[in-house]
C-alpha positions as CSV (number, residue, x, y, z in Angstrom):
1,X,-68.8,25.0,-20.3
2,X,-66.5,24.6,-23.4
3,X,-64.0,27.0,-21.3
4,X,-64.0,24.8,-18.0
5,X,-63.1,21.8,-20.1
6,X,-60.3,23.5,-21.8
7,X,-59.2,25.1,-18.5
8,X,-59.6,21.7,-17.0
9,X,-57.6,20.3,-20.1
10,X,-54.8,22.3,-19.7
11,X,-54.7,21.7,-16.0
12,X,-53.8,18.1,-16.8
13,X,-51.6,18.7,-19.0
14,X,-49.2,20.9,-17.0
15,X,-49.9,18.4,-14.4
16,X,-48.6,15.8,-16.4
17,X,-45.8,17.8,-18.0
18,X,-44.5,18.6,-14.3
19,X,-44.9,15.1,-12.7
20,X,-42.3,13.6,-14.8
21,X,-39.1,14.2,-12.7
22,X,-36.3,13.5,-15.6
23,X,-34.1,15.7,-13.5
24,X,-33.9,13.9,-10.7
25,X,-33.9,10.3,-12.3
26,X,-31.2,11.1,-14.5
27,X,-28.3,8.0,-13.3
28,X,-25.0,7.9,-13.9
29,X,-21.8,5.4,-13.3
30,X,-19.6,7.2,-10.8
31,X,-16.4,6.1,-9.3
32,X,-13.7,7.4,-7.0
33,X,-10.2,7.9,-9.0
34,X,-7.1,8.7,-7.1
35,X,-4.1,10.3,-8.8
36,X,-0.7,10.8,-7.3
37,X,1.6,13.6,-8.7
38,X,-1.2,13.8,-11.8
39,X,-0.3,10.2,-12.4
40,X,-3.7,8.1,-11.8
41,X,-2.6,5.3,-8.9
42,X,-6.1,3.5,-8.1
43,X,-10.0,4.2,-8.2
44,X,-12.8,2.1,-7.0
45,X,-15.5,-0.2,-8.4
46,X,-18.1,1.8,-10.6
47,X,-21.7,2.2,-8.8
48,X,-24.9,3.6,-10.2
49,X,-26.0,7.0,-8.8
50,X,-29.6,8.8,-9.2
51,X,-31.6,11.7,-8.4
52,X,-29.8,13.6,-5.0
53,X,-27.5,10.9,-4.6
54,X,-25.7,11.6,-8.3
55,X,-26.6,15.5,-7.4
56,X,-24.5,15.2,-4.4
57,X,-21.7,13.6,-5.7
58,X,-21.2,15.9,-8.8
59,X,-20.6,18.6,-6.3
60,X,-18.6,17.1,-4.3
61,X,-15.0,18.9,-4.3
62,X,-11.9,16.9,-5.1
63,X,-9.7,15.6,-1.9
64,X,-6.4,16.8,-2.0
65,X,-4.0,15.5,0.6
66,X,-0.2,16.5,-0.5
67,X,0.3,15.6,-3.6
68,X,-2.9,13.0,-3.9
69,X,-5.9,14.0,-5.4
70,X,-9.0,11.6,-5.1
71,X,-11.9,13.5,-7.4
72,X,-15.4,11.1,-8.6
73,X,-15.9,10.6,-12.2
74,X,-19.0,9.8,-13.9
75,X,-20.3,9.0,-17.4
C-alpha cells in the first residue's frame, strides 16, 4: 500500500512537472528591421510573439534582395 501511494505520488508529480509548457509560452517583442548597405533604413511596429509563432520567426532566415537585408529582431 505505502508503495502505490508513493508510486502514485510521483506520478503526479512528473505529471505536473511536464504540464507546464514554459517552452512554448515563452513571448517575445519581435519586429522586422530593414538595413540598406548595413545602414538600418526602416522596420515595423513591434508585436508580441509566443509559443510556435515566436519559434517560427526565430528561424526565419534574413531577406536579402541586393544590397537590402530585412532580418526580425526580438527582445
Amino acid at each position: 500500500m505505502k508503495t502505490k501511494m508513493i508510486f502514485a505520488g510521483a506520478l503526479l508529480f512528473i505529471a505536473a512537472a511536464f504540464n507546464s509548457c514554459e517552452v512554448l509560452n515563452d513571448c517575445k517583442t519581435c519586429k522586422q528591421v530593414t538595413y540598406v548597405s548595413g545602414a538600418w533604413d526602416h522596420e515595423t511596429s513591434p508585436v508580441e510573439y509566443c509559443g510556435a509563432s515566436l519559434l517560427a520567426i526565430e528561424a526565419m532566415e534574413d531577406l536579402v534582395e541586393g544590397n537590402s537585408r530585412t532580418t526580425w529582431e526580438c527582445n
